[in-house]
N, C-alpha and C positions, 0 to 999 in steps of 0.2 A: 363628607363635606356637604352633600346636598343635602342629607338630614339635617345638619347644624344648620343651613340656610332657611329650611320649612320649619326648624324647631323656634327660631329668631322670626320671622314672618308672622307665623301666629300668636306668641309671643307680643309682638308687635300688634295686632288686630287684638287683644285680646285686651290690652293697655287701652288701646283708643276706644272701645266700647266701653270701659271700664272710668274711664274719665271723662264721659260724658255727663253731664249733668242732669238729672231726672226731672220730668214736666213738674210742674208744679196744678197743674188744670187742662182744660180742655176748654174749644171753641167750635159754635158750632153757626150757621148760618143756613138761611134760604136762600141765597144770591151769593155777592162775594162781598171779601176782607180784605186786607193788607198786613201781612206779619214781618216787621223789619224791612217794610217797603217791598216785599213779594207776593203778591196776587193769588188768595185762594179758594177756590169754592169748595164747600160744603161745611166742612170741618177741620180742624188739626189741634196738635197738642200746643199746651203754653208752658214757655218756657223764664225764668228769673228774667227780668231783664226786657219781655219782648213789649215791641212796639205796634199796636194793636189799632188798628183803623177801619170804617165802618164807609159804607158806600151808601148805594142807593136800598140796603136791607138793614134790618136790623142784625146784630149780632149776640149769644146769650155765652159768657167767659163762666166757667163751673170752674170754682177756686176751689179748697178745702171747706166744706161748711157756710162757703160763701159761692154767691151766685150775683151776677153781673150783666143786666140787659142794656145792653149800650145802643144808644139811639144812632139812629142815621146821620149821617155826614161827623160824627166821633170820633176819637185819636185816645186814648190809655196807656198809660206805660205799669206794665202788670210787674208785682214785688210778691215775695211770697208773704210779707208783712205786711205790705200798703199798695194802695191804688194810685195813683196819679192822674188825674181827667183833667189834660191838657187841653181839649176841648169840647164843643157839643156837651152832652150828658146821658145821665143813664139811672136806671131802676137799681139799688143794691140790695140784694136781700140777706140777710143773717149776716150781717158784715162780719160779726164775732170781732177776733183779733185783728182784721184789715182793719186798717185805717185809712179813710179815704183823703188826699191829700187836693185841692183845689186852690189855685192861685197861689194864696198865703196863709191858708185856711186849712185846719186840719178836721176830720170831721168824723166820730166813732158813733158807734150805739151799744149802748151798756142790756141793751136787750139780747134775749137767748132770741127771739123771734121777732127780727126787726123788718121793716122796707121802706127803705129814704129814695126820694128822687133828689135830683141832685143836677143842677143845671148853671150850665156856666155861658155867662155873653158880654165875649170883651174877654181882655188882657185882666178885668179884676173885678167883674160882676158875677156874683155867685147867689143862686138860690136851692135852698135847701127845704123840703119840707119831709115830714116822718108822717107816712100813712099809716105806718103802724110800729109798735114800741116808741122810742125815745132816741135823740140824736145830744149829742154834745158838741160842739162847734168851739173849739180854738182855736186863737192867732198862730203866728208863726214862732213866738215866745213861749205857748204853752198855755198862755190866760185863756179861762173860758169867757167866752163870749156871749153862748147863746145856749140856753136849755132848752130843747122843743121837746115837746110832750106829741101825743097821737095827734095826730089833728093839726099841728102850727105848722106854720110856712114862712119864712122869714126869707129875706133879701139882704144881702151883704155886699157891702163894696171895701173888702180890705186895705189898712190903711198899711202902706210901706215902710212910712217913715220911724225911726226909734222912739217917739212921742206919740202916743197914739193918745188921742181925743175921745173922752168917752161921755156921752147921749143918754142919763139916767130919767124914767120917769115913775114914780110912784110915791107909796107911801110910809114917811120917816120917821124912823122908830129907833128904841136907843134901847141899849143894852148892859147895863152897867157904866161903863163910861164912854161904850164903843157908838157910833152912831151907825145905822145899817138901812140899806133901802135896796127894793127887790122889784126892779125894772118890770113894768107890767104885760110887754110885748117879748122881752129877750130871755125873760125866766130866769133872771141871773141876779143873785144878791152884790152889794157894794159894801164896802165899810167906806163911808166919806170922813173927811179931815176939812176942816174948817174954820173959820169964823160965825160966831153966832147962830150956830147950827141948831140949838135948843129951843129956840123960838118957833121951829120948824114941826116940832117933833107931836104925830099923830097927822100931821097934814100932807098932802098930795103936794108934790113939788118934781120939778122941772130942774136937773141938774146939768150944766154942762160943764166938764170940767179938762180936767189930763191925767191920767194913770202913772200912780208913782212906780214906777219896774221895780226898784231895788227894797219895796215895803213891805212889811209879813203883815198880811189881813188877817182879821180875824177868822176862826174857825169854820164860820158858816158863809164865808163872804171869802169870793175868787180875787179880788183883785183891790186895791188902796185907790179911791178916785180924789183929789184935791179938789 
């Protein structure tokens, strides 16, 4: 009888180690953190799921291939896929497959060797710049918003609403039948629909308009602007 009790006991420990769920990273600090609201200095592992807060240090999150220096007074909800920076910001580097997620803003690097800083102020102020490789910046629907290349910085204030308004500037060019213009600060092509858009065409122009959701753009162009 007390063998079948020690045999069921470990048994039992042997289940509970066994369905625990493996880190996904590590966290490491000069000061202290906060992991799911508990208090820790130096280091510990990261797990799916935790909720990751920075104090008076900074903190460095080692994901798979990806590496995460999260600024002081910051808050992360760490994914083995995606990031989440709830608030403050932080250095990404080699995002790879992380996607970083901010406000309503989705944000990757199609670079093997990237570093975006990444700063958020307010409920839906978002800036992003790519010190090195390339970042892609999309809405909460999927449309790309913003190509930054090495070197750009851009500011984003996401719009919520299902009608998002879109701020085209550059110069319009036509394609067969298609009309297409490649915003000079967001790095992002448009296919417009219009009126008398032909008059336009070779010249610098200032569009403001509304993004059709349900339009297939043309192939070189992210998104249908009216």
């Amino acid at each position: 009888m007390l063998n079948l009790v020690i045999s069921l006991f470990v048994s039992g420990c042997l289940f509970a180690v066994t369905a625990t769920s493996p880190s996904i990273g590590t966290i490491k600090s000069t000061g202290e953190f906060r992991v799911d609201g508990a208090t820790i200095r130096g280091n510990s592992s990261v797990f799916d799921g935790n909720v990751i807060e920075t104090e008076a240090s900074r903190s460095v999150i080692e994901l798979t291939g990806a590496q995460i220096t999260l600024s002081r007074q910051s808050r992360v909800k760490v994914f083995r896929d995606r990031i989440v920076l709830e608030d403050g910001g932080g250095l990404v580097r080699n995002a790879g497959t992380h996607v970083i997620e901010a406000a309503t803003l989705r944000i990757a690097s199609p670079s093997n060797d990237s570093m975006l800083q990444i700063e958020t102020s307010g409920p839906t102020h978002v800036a992003v710049s790519a010190d090195r490789g390339a970042a892609e910046v999309r809405n909460s629907t999927g449309v790309l918003v913003a190509s930054l290349r090495t070197g750009m910085a851009l500011s984003f204030d996401p719009q919520t609403g299902a009608a998002a308004a879109a701020n085209v500037t550059g110069i319009l060019r036509v394609t067969g039948a298609t009309f297409l213009l490649t915003d000079t600060t967001a790095n992002i092509t448009v296919e417009l629909r219009g009126t008398d858009l032909a008059k336009y065409t070779g010249k610098t122009v200032h569009v403001t308009g509304s993004i059709i959701g349900n339009a297939v753009a043309a192939t070189s162009a992210s998104e249908v602007v009216n």
